[in-house]
N, C-alpha and C positions, 0 to 999 in steps of 0.2 A: 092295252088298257092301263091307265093309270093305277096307285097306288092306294088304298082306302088309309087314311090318316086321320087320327083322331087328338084335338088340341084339349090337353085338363089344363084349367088356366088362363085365362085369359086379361091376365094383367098388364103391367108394362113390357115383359119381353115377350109374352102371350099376343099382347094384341095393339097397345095404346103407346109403341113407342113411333109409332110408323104416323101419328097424328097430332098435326099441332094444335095449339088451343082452341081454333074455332072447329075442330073435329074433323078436316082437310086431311086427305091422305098429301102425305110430304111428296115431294117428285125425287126418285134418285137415290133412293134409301130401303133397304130390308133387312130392318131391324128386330121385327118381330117374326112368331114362327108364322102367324096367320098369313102374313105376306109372302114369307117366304115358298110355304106350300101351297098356295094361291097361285103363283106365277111360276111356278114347276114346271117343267116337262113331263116329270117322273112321278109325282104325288099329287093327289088332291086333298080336297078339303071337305072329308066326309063328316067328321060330328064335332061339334064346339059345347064343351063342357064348363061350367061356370055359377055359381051360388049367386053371381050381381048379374040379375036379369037385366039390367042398361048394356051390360058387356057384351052379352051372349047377343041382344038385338041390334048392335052395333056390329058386330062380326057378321054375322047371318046378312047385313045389308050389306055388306063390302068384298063378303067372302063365299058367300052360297054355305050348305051344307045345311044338318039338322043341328039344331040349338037344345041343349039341356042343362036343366038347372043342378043336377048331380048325375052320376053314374047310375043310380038305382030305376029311371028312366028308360033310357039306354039299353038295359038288359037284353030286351027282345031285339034286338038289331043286328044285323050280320056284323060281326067282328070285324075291326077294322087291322091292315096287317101292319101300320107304322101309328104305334104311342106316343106323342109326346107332352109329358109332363114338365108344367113350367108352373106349377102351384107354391107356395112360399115353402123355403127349403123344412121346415120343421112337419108339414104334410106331405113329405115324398112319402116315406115309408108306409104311411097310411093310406093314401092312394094307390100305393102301387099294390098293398094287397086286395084291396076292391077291383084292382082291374087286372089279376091274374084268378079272383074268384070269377070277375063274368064275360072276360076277354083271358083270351091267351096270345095277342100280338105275337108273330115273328121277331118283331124288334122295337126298341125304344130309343127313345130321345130323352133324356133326362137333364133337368138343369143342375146345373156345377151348385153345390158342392157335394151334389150326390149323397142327400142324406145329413141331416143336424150334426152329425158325430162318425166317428170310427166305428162304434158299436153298431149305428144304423145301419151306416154303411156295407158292414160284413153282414149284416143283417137281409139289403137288399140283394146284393152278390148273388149269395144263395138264394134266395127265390127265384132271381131269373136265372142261375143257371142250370136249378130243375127243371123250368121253364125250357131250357133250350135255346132262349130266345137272344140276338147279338144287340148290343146294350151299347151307346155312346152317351158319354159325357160334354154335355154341350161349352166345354172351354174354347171359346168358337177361335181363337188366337190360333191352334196348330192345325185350325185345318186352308187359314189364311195362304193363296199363292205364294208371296212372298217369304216366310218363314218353311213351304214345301221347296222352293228354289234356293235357300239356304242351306239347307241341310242336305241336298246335294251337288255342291259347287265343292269345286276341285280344293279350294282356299282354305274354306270349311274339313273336308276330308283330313289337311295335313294343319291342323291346330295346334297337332302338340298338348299336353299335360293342362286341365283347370287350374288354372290359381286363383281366383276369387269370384265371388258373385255379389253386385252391388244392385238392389232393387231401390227405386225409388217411387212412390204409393201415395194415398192415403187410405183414409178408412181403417176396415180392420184387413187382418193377416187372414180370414177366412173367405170374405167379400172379393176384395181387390187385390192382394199381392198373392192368394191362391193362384191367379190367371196364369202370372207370371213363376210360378213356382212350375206350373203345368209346362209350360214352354221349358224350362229348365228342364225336367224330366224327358220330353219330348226330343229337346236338341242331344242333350245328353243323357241316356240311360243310366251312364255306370253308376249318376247321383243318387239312384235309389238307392242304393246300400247306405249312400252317407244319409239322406234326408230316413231313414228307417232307424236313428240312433236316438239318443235322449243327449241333451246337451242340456251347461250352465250357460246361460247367456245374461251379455251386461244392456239392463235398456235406460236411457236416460232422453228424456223429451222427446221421443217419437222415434228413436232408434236403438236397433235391435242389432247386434252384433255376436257372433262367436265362430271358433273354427275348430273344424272338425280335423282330429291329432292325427290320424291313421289316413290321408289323405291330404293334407295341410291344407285345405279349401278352407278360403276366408270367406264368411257371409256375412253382409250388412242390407238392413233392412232402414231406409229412412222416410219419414212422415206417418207411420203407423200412425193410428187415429185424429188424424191431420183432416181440413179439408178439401173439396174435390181439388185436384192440378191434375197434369198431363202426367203416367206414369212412364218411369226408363226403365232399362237391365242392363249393366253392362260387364257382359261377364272376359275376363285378363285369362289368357291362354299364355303356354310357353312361346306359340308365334304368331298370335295376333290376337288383335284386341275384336269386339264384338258389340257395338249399342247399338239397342234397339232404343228409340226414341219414339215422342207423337202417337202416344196408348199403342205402338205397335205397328204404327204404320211404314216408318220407316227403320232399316237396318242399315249398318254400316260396319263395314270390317275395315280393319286401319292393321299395319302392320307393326312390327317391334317397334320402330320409332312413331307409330303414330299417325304416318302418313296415309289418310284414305286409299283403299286399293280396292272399293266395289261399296256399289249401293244397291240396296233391295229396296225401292221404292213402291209402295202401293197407291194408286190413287186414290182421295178422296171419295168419290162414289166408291169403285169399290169395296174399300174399308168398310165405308158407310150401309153396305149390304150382304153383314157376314153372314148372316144364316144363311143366304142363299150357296156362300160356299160350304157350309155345314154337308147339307141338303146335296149337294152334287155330290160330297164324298158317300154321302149313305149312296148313294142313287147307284156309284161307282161298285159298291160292296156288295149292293143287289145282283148285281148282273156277273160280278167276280167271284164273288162268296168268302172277300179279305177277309181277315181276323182286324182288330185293333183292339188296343192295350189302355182304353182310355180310363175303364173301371178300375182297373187296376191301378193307375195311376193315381186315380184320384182317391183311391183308400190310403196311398202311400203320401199324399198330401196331408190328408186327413189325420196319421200316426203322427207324421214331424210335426205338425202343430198343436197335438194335442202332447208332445213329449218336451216343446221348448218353453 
């Protein structure tokens, strides 16, 4: 038997990324979570939660399930055991206490950046882990094949020492270069220590630079509040170099001098249908009973940019 899942949310990554304008489900794409737990294996699509009754009636056409226009609704309904909240990041904390008052989910889905603040953040921590309940941060980037076959190639293994991390963005450093901070943490753990420090940093026209002394890591940050382009990372090892190019689609390791030595290519469609690799890893964690470190991550996001 499937999974009982419940969507709060039902905006663009909720519901409305997956249709183009004349209201067409796109072919070849699972962008949003409606879609994604739509065409599960593992999860269905039990209650679609949402305040724009156009949203909720669009979903329910496309997606099955009960539609409500809040949580208060809902109440009498048998719990559902997979949450995911994709509501605008300044209503996570407040949703999420409504739905450990009238749900006690097993687990959730929460969208990045988990909570408006640090404060939030430790704020939701703690509720779900009274709760019990295994919590993922939807930075859908480290649950991508490609960046999971990364991080175990033999190449990868013997890198040798960081020496700099060059992010290239726009937007803000909370939105868009979060993503990419996450991967950072992801590829490399040891970086929580340095990204949990306070630093002086120099910013001029959209770039953000400083290096942390007790570790020599040089970090440049460029196009911050820029607009949309394709985001990079390309983080300088003592034995090879590492760009991620194309929002993440493609990786490449190149060695001391430079010379490609491996590509992690993703294709198009699948890039273009990350929650459904979101959604396999929970599905994986279901039946294994993994740990993952993603809340914790993303509090450690949340300290370094609220300290630079």
């Amino acid at each position: 038997m499937k999974i009982s899942t419940a969507i709060i949310g039902l905006g663009k990554i909720g519901l409305t990324y997956d249709f183009d304008k004349f209201g067409k489900l796109i072919p070849n794409q699972i962008m949003t979570h409606c879609r994604s737990v739509s065409t599960s294996n593992f999860f269905k699509v039990s209650y679609l939660i949402d305040p724009q009754s156009e949203c909720v009636d669009m979903a329910l056409r496309h997606y099955g399930g009960i539609g409500f226009s809040s949580l208060e609704p809902a109440e009498g309904q048998d719990p559902p055991q997979l949450v995911i909240v994709s509501v605008p990041t300044p209503l996570h904390l407040e949703v999420l206490l409504k739905v450990t008052k009238k749900w006690k989910p097993s687990t959730y889905l929460i969208e990045k950046p988990f909570g408006s603040s640090l404060e939030e953040a430790l704020q939701m921590q703690d509720i779900l882990q009274s709760q019990g309940a295994k919590v993922y941060v939807n930075y859908f980037r480290r649950y991508l094949p490609n960046f999971i076959s990364l991080k175990s190639h033999h190449l990868f293994q013997n890198r040798g020492k960081l020496h700099s991390v060059t992010i290239n963005g726009y937007g803000s450093l909370k939105n868009i270069f979060s993503h990419f901070l996450d991967l950072l943490i992801f590829l490399e753990p040891s970086c929580i220590e340095v990204l949990s420090k306070k630093y002086q940093t120099s910013t001029e026209k959209g770039n953000l630079s400083f290096e942390d002394l007790d570790s020599e890591i040089r970090f440049k940050f460029s196009g911050v509040g820029f607009g949309a382009r394709e985001c990079e990372m390309t983080l300088v090892y003592e034995n090879l170099f590492i760009n991620v190019t194309s929002n993440g689609r493609c990786i490449e390791i190149s060695n001391k001098q430079q010379d490609s030595v491996k590509i992690f290519n993703l294709d198009e469609n699948v890039f273009n249908s990350y929650q459904s690799t979101v959604l396999e890893k929970i599905a994986v964690d279901f039946t294994f009973r993994e740990n993952n470190t993603s809340v914790e991550d993303a509090i450690h996001i949340h300290r370094f940019l609220e300290g630079i």
